[in-house]
VOGU-3710 file (C-alpha; in Angstrom, 3 decimals, decimal comma):
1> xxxxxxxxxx> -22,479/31,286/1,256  -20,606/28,791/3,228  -17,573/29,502/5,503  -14,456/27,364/6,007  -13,893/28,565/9,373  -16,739/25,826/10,933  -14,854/23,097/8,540  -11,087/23,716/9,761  -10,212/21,235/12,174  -9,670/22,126/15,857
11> xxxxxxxxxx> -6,307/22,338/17,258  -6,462/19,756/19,795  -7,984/17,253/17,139  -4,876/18,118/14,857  -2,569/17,886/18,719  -4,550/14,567/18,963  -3,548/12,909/15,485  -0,038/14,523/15,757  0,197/12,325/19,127  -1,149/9,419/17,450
21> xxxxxxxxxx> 0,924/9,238/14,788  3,507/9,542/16,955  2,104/6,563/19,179  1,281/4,568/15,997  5,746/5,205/14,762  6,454/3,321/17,830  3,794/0,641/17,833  4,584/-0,123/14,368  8,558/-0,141/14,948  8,583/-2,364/18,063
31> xxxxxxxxxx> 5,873/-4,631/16,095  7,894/-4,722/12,971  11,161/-6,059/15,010  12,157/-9,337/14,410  12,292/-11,911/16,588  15,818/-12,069/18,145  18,167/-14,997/19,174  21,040/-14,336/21,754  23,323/-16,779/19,578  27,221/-16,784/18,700
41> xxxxxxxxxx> 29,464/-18,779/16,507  29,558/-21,560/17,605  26,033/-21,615/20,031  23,764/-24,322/19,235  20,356/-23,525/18,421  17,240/-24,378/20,743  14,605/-24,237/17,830  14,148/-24,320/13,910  14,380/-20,785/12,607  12,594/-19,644/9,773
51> xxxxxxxxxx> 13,324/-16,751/6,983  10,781/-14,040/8,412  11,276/-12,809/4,386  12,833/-13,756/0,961  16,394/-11,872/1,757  19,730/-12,241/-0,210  21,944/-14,326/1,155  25,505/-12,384/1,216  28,165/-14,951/2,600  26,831/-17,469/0,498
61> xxxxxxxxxx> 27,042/-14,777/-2,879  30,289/-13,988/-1,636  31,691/-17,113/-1,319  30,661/-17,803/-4,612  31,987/-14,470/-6,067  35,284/-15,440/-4,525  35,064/-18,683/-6,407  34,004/-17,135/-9,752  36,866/-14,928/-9,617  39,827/-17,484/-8,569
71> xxxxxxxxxx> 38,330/-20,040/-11,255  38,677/-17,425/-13,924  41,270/-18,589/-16,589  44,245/-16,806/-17,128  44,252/-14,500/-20,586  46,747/-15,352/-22,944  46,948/-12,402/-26,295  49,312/-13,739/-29,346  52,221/-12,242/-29,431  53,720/-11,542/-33,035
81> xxxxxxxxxx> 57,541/-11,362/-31,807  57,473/-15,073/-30,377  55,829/-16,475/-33,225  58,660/-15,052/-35,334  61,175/-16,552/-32,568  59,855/-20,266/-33,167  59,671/-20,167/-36,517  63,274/-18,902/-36,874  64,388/-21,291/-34,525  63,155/-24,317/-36,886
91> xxxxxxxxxx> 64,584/-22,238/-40,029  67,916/-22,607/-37,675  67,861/-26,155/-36,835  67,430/-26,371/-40,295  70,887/-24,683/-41,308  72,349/-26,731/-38,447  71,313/-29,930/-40,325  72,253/-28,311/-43,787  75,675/-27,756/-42,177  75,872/-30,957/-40,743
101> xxxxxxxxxx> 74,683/-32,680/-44,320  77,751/-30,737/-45,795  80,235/-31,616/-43,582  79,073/-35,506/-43,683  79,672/-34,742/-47,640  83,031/-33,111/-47,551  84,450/-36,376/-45,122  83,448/-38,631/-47,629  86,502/-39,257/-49,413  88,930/-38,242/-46,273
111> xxxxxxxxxx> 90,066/-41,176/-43,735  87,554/-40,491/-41,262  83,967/-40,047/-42,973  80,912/-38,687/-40,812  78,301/-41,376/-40,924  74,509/-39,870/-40,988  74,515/-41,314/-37,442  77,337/-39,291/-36,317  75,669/-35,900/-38,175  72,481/-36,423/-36,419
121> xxxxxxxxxx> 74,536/-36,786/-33,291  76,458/-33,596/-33,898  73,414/-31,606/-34,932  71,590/-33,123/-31,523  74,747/-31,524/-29,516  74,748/-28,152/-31,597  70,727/-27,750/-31,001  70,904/-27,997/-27,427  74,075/-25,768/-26,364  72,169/-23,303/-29,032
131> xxxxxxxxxx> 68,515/-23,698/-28,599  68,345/-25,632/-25,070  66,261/-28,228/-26,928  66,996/-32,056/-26,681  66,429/-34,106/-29,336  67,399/-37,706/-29,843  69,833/-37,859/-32,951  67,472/-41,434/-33,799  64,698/-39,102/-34,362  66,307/-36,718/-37,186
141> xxxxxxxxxx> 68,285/-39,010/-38,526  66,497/-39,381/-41,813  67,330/-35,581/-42,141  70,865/-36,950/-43,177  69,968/-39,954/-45,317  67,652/-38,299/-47,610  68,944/-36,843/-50,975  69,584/-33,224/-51,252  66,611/-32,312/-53,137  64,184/-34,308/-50,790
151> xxxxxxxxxx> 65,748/-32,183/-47,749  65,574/-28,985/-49,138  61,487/-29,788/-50,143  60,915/-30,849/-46,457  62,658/-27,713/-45,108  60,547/-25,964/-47,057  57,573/-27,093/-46,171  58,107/-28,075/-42,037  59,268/-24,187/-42,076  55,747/-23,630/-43,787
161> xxxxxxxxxx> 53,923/-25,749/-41,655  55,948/-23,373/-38,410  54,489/-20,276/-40,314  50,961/-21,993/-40,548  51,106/-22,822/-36,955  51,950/-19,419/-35,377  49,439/-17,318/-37,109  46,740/-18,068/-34,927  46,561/-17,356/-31,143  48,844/-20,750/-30,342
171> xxxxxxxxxx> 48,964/-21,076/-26,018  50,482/-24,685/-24,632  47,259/-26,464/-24,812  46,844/-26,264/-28,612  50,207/-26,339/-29,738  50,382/-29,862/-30,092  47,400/-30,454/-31,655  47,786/-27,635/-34,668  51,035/-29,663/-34,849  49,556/-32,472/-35,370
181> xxxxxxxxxx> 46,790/-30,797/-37,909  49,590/-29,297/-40,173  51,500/-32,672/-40,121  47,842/-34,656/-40,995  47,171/-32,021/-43,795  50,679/-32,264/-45,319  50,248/-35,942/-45,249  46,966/-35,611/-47,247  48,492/-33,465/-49,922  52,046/-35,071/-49,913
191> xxxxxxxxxx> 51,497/-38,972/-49,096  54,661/-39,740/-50,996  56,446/-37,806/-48,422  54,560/-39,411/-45,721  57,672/-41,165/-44,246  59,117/-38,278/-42,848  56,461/-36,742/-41,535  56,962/-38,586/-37,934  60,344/-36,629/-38,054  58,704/-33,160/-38,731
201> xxxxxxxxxx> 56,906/-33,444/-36,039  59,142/-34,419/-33,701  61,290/-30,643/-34,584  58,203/-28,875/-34,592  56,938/-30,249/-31,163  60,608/-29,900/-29,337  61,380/-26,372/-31,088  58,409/-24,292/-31,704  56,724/-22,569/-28,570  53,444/-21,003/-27,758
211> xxxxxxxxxx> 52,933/-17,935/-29,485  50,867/-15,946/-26,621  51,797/-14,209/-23,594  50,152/-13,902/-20,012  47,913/-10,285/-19,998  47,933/-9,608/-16,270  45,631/-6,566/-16,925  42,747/-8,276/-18,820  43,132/-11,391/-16,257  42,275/-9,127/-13,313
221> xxxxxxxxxx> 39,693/-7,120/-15,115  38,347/-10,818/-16,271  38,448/-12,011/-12,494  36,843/-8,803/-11,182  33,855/-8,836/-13,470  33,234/-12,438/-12,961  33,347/-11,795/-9,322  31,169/-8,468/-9,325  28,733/-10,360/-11,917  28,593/-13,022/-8,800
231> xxxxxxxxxx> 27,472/-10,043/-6,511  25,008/-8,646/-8,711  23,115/-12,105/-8,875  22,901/-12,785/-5,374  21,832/-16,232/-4,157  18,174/-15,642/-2,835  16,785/-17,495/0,198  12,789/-17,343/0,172  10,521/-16,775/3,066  9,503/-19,446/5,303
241> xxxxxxxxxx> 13,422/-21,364/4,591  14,214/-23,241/7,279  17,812/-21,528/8,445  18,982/-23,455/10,774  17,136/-26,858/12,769  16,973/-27,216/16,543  20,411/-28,451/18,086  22,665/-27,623/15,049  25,859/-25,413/15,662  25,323/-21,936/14,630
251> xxxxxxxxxx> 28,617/-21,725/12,233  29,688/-18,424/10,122  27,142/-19,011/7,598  24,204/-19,105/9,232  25,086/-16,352/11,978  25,315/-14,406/8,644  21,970/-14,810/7,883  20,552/-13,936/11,388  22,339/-11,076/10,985  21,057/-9,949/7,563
261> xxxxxxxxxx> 17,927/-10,714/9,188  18,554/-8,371/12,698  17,666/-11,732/14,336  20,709/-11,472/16,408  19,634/-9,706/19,174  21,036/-6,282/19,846  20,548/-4,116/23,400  21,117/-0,582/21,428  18,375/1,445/19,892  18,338/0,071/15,975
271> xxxxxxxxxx> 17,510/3,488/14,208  17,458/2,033/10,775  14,675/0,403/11,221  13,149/3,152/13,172  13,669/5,691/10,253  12,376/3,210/7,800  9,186/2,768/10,269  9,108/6,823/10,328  9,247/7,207/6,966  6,569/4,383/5,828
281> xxxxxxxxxx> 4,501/5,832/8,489  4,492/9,508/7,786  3,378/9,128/4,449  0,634/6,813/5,042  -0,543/9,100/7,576  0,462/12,536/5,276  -1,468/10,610/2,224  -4,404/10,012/5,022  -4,490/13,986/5,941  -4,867/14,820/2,325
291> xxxxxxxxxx> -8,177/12,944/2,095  -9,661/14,102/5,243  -8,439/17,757/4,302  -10,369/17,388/1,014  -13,618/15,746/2,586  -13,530/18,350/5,861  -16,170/19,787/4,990  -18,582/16,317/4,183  -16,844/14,695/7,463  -18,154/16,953/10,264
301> xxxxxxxxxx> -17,512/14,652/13,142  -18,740/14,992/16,810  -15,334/14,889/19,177  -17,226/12,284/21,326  -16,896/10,341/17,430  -13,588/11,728/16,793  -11,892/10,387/20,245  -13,901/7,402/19,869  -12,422/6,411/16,848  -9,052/7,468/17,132
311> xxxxxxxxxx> -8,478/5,214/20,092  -9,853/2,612/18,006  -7,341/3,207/15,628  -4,944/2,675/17,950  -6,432/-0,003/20,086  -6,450/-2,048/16,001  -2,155/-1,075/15,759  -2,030/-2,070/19,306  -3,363/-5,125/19,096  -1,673/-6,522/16,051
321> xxxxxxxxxx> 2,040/-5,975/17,946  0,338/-9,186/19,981  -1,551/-10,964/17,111  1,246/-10,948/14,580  3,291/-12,496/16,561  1,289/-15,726/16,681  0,143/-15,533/12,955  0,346/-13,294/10,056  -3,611/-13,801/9,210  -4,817/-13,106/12,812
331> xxxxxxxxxx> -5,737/-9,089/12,379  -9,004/-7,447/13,442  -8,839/-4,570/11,286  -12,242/-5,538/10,153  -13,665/-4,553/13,878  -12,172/-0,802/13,314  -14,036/-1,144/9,637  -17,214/-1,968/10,756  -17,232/0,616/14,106  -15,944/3,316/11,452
341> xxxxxxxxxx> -18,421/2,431/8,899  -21,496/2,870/11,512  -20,150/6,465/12,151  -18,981/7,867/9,523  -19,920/6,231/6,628  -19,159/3,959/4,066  -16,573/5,402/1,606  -14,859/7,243/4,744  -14,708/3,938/6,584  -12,672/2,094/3,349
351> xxxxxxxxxx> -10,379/4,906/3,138  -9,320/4,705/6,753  -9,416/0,978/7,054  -6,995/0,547/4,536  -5,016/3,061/6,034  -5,065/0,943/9,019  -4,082/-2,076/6,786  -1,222/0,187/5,398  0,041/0,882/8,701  0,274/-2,634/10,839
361> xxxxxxxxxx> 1,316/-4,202/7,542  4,672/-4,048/8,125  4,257/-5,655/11,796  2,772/-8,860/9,382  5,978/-8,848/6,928  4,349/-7,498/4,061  2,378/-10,663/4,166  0,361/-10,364/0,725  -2,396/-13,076/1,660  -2,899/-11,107/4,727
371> xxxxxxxxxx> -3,335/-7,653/2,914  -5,745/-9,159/0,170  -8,172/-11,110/2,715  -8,437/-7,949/4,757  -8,565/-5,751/2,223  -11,748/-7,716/0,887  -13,147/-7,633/4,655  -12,474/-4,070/4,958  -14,646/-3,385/1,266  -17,770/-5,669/2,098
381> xxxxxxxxxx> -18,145/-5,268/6,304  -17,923/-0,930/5,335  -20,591/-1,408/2,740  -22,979/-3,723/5,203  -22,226/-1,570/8,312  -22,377/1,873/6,545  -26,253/1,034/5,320  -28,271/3,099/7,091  -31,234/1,149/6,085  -32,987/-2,233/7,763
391> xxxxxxxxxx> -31,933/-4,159/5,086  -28,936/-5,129/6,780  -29,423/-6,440/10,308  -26,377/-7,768/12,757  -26,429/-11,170/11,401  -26,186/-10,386/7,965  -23,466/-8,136/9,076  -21,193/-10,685/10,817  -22,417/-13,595/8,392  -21,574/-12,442/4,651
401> xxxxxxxxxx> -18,171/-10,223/5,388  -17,328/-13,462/7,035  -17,674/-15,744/3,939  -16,190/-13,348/1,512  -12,763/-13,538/3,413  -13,052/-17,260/3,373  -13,305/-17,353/-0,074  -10,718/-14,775/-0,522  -8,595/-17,169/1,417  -9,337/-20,078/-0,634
411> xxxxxxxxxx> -8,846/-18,178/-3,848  -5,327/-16,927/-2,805  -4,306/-20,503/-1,590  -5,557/-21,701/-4,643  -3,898/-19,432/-7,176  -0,634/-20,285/-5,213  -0,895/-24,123/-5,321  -0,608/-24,250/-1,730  -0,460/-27,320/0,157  -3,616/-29,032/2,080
421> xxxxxxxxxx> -2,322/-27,827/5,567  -1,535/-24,150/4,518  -5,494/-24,055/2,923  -6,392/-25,280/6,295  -4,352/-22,812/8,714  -5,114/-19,811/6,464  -8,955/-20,796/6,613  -9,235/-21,371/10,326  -7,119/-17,897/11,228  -9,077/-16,014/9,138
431> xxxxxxxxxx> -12,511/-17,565/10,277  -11,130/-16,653/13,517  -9,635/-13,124/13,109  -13,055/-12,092/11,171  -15,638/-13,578/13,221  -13,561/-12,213/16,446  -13,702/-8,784/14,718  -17,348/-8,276/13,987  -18,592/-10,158/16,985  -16,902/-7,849/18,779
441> xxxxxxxxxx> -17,921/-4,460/16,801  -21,620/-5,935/17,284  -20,898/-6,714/21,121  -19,532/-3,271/21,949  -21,702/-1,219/19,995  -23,814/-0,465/22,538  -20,926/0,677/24,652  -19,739/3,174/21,987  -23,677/4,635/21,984  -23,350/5,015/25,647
451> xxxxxxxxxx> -19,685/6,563/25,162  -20,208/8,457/22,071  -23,859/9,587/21,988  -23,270/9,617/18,355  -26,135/9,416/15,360  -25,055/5,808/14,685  -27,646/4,357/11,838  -28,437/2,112/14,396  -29,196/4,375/16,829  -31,170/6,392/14,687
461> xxxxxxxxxx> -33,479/3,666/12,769  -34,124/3,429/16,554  -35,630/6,398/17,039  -37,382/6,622/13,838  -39,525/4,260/15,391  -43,410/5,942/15,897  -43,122/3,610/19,866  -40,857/6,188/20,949  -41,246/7,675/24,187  -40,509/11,363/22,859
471> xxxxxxxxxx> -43,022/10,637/19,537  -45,673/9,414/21,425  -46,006/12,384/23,253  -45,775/14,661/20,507  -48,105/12,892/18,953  -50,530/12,864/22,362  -49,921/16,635/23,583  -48,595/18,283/20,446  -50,981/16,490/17,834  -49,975/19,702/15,387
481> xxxxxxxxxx> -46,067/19,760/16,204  -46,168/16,292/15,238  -47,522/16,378/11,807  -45,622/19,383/11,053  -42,406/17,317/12,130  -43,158/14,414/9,711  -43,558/16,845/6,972  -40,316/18,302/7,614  -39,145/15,058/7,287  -40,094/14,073/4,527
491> xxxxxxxxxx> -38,994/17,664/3,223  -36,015/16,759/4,843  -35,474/13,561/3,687  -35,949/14,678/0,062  -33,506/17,379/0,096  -30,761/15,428/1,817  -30,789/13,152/-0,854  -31,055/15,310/-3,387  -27,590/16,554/-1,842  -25,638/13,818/-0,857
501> xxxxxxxxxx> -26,259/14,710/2,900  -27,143/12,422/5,445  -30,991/11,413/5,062  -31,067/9,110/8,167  -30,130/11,983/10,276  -32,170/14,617/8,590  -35,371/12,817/8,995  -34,770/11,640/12,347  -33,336/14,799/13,545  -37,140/16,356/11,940
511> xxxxxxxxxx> -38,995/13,939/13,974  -37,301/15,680/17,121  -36,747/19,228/16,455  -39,834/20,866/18,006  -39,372/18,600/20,490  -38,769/22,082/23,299  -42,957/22,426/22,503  -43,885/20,050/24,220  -43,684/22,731/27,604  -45,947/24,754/26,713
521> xxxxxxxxxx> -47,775/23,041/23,108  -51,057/25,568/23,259  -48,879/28,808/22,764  -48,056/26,983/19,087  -50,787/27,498/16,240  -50,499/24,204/14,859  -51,572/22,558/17,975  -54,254/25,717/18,395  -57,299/23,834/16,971  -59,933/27,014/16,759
531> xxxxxxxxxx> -60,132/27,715/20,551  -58,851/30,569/22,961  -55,249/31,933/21,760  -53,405/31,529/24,748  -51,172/34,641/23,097  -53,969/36,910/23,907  -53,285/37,375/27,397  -49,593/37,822/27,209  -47,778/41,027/26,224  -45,690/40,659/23,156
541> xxxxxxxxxx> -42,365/39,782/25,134  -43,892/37,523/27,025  -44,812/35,614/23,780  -41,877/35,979/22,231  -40,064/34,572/24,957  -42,372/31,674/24,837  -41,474/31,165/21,342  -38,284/31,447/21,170  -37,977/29,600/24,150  -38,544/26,551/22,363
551> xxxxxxxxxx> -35,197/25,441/20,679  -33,746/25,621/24,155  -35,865/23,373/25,869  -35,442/21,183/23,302  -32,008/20,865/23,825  -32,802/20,378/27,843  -34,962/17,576/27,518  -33,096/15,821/24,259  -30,171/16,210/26,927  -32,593/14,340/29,469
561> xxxxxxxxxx> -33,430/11,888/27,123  -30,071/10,989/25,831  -30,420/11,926/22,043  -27,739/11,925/19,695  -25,184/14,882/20,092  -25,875/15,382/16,146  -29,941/15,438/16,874  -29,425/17,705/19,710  -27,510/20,360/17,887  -29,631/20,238/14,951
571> xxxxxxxxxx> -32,436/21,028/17,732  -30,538/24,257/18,670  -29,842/25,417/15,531  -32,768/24,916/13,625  -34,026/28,687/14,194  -30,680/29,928/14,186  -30,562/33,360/15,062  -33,767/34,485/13,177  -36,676/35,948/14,975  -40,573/35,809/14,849
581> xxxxxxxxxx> -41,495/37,985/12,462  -45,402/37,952/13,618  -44,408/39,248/16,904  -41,369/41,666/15,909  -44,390/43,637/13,728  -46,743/43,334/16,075  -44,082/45,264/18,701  -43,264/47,560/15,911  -47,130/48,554/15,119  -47,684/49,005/18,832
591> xxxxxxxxxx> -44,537/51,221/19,042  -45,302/53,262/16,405  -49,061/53,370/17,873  -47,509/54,779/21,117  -45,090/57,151/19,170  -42,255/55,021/20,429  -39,277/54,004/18,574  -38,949/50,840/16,895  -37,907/47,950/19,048  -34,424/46,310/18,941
601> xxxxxxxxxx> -35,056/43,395/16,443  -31,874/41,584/18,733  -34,331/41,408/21,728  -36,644/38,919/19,469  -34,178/36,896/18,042  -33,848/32,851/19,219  -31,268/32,039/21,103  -29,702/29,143/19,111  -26,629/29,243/16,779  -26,789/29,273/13,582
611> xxxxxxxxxx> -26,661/25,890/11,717  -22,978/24,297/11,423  -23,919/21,676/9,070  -25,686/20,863/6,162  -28,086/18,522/7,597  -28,948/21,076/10,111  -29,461/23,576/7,561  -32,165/21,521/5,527  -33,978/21,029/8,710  -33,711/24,558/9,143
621> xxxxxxxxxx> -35,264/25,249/5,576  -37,478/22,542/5,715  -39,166/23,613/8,954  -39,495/27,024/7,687  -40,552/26,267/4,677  -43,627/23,633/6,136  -44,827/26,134/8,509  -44,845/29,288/5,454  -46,670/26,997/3,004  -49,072/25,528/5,554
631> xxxxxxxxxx> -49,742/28,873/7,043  -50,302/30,690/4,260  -52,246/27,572/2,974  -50,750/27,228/-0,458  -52,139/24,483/-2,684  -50,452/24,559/-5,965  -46,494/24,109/-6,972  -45,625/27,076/-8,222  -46,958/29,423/-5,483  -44,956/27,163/-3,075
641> xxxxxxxxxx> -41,784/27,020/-5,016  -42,083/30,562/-5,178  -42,671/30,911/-1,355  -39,489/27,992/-0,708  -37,207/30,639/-2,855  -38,498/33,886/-0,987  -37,868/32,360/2,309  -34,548/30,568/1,687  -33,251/33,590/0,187  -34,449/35,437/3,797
651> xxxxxxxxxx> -32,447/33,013/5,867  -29,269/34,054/3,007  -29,923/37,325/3,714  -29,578/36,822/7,431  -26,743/35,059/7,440  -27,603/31,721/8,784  -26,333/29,716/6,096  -22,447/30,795/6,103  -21,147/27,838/8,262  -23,436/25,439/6,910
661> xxxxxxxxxx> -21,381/24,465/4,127  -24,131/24,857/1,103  -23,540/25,910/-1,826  -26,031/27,567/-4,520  -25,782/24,166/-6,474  -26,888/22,707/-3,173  -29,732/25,148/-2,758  -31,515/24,832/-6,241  -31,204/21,070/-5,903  -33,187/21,851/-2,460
671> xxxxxxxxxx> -36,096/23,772/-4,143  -36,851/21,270/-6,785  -36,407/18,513/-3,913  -39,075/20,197/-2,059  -41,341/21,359/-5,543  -41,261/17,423/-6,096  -42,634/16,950/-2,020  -45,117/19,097/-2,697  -46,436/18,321/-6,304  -47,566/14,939/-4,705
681> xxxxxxxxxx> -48,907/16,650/-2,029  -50,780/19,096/-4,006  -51,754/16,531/-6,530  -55,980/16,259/-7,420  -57,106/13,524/-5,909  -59,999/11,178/-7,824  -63,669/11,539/-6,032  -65,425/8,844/-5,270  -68,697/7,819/-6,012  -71,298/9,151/-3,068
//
């Protein structure tokens, strides 16, 4: 029944959001660059600066990478070769002494006997030309005064306590102290040998070695992955750190930073942070197309609307280049909520709000307290201004969005343990930025009536009002018209809800549709109250043109009288292009009477368009359905339900439902809206006593 083709968007409406998100890329980039400082090495700075964001802090995590890597300690692996070397070399100073022990033996009886002093002297002399090891003869000479049996026990075990010593990993730091283990153990187990144990460890400690060698390999992987563990945990600095105080010396370190920060400033174009602008923004705005794609055919928005709120859009992005600058809570994304909310809804109002949030958020650094008050804002100022009941005056309006965000603000200051002075700035910027906001959406609304001529809910609970210029004189000179047009209202009214449609505009739209009778009321039955037909004295075309005359004169003094663009169009299209059929068989009787042909059905059709929306199409079926039942004076529910089905299934027939955007669903939901009018209007009413 419906067609898309009144639902796809225009081309200069898709020209005109291609253009602002173009406008919005730039707005958003030049907002979201840092402040910039014209500083050197070596400048001194003219005021504190601040982390704009929590940002790692590379010459400091390289410095310390560096450090990690040149403290690593150097890898030592045992080495089974040069254990074997020192303990052969104590086996050998061992045969030196044996030698030396037989020689002092053999020069006993001669002339010249060796003394143990002169054998520990010659073995001292042999030990270092062979071994490059000095030790005092003093120390080993109770190698040479001991008895034969007693040396070869301690040879034994000191070349033992060598083998003990080298089979674990042995570097220079431990050797002396598994010397000095072995030597305490062999004490312990041998105390009657205890005397010579000072001896064994002097030839341990001068001849055996460390048993591990220097691994170049596994030191330099070591020192790498210390240093690229370093870089992987980089030292953090957190938003708001002071970087550098008024009249210090900017040195490497903290020009760094202002670097890693792009608050150096820079005369070229800095295209990373335009791409990353580009990117954040075309999928906000791609995400945004997908909704409004999906709820096209709900959305139907006058361009007078459409412009009006685009270049509010923009005016909100505009305007927060300026205002983030002096705080990150002053934003008046809230106005743009509350003007979108009177418009176009509720639900449509959040979606696009927050798309507005998404968008200058980036000019605010991602601020998170920012986002969360405004997000609140956005939720309770769309509900209040999207009512499009009485309930909710200006006052309430300004007055309870406002103390939501200040006790969003409290809450997020209190969750964070912030300090007294942070509560206080973040309350005071957003009692500002909020109040500001709606003040201002209240202040200009009458400006965006003027501008718009849109069916604000507003605008139209003003016209609902019976002290209306236009309904007073329907209800003076068109006493009929007007009765019928609150019963299409309340038809109206019914169905819209019933639909999901718009029942502010629906009824108020019903109140004004006949307005165009007003020029000529008497040629209308329901203000013809048993007199002279005026009808009677006109041809056929004549009348016809009278009566179908009416939907455009409508639309001329609705014009005149500065009605809604929705109202107005619901005005022209409420007869579509249908025709009177009391007057097209009327021509065709008289035709036939005169043995003519048939008349060209065309020639009696209204002059209107067909309706374009679903509101205008209940009015449509409403007003046809009013006059049907009151003319053919129905009085009980089925009859008229039957009548409602014959007649909408007429205005199917003719085609003047395709671009309304009903459905079938739509269309039962209509008749048992209207059976349910009717059943209380039908409904036996109690007699009273005479």
């Amino acid at each position: 029944m419906s067609s898309n083709k009144s639902a796809k968007p225009k081309f200069h409406q898709i020209i005109s959001l291609a253009l602002a998100s173009l406008t919005i890329i730039f707005l958003v980039f030049y907002g979201s660059l840092p402040v910039s400082y014209d500083y050197e090495v070596g400048s001194i700075a003219t005021q504190d600066i601040y982390a704009p964001r929590t940002f790692a802090d590379t010459y400091a995590t390289e410095r310390e990478a560096v450090r990690a890597r040149d403290t690593v300690a150097d890898i030592f692996v045992r080495s089974d070769k040069q254990a074997q070397v020192s303990i052969d070399r104590v086996d050998d100073f061992f045969d030196l002494a044996e030698q030396a022990r037989t020689n002092m033996t053999q020069a006993r009886g001669t002339t010249s006997p060796m003394s143990p002093a002169e054998a520990a002297s010659q073995v001292t002399l042999n030990v270092e030309q062979t071994m490059n090891v000095k030790i005092k003869s003093e120390d080993i000479l109770v190698f040479f005064e001991m008895s034969n049996p007693t040396f070869t026990y301690i040879r034994e075990k000191t070349t033992t306590l060598a083998e003990l010593i080298m089979l674990g990993d042995v570097n220079e730091h431990l050797l002396e102290s598994k010397i000095d283990e072995q030597i305490s153990s062999f004490c312990e187990s041998s105390p009657s040998y205890e005397k010579f144990a000072d001896a064994m460890r002097i030839v341990l400690s001068s001849i055996l070695e460390p048993n591990t060698i220097y691994d170049e390999k596994a030191t330099e992987d070591s020192a790498n992955n210390a240093y690229m563990t370093a870089l992987n945990d980089p030292i953090m600095i957190d938003k708001g750190t002071k970087l550098v105080e008024s009249g210090a010396i900017i040195d490497e370190h903290v020009y760094s930073n202002l670097v890693e920060l792009e608050l150096i400033r820079d005369s070229s174009f800095n295209v990373v942070i335009f791409l990353r602008v580009t990117v954040y923004v075309l999928i906000i705005s791609a995400s945004a197309a997908v909704y409004l794609n999906i709820e096209r055919k709900k959305l139907q928005v006058e361009m007078p609307v459409f412009y009006m709120l685009l270049i509010t859009f923009l005016i909100t992005v505009a305007a927060s280049v300026y205002l983030s600058s002096l705080s990150t809570l002053l934003c008046i994304v809230i106005f743009f909520a509350s003007v979108c909310a009177t418009y176009i809804g509720t639900q449509n109002s959040i979606i696009l709000s927050v798309v507005n949030l998404l968008l200058i958020w980036p000019m605010y650094g991602f601020d998170p307290e920012m986002f969360f008050i405004n997000l609140i804002g956005i939720i309770l100022c769309s509900i209040f201004a999207g009512r499009s009941d009485r309930i909710i005056n200006n006052a309430a309006l300004i007055f309870f969005p406002t103390i939501a965000t200040i006790a969003t603000s409290i809450a997020f200051n209190f969750l964070h343990g912030n300090t007294r002075t942070e509560y206080l700035n973040s309350l005071i910027y957003t009692f500002v930025s909020c109040i500001a906001s709606l003040v201002a959406a209240v202040g200009l609304s009458p400006i965006y009536e003027l501008v718009s001529n849109a069916a604000s809910p507003v605008k139209l609970i003003t016209l609902s009002q019976p002290g209306q210029h236009l309904m007073k004189r329907l209800f003076l000179e068109a006493s009929g018209t007007y009765h019928h047009s609150m019963m299409v209202a309340t038809l109206a009214d019914s169905a819209a809800e019933a639909i999901g449609a718009d029942t502010l505009l629906c009824k108020v739209a019903a109140y004004y549709h006949d307005i165009g009778k007003l020029e000529h009321p008497e040629f209308f039955t329901e203000n013809q109250h048993g007199g002279e037909n005026p009808h009677d004295k006109l041809t056929v075309m004549e009348s016809v043109g009278i009566i179908t005359k009416h939907p455009e004169d409508g639309v001329k003094l609705a014009k005149r009288e500065r009605l809604p663009n929705a109202i107005i169009k619901i005005i022209d299209e409420h007869h579509g292009t249908t025709y009177p059929s009391y007057f097209y068989r009327k021509a065709v009787e008289d035709a036939k009477a005169r043995g003519l042909e048939p008349p060209d059905v065309n020639n009696f059709r209204y002059r209107g368009h067909i309706p374009s929306s679903r509101e205008s199409a209940i009015v449509m079926i409403a007003d046809t359905c009013e006059a049907a039942v009151r003319s053919m004076k129905t009085t009980d529910v089925q009859s008229a339900e039957q009548l409602i089905r014959v007649l909408i299934k007429d205005k199917i027939d003719q085609d003047q439902l395709i671009n309304s955007g009903l459905n079938f669903d739509d269309i039962e939901k209509i008749v048992i809206a209207f059976r349910q009018v009717y059943a209380g209007v039908f409904h036996e009413r109690i007699k009273y006593p005479e």
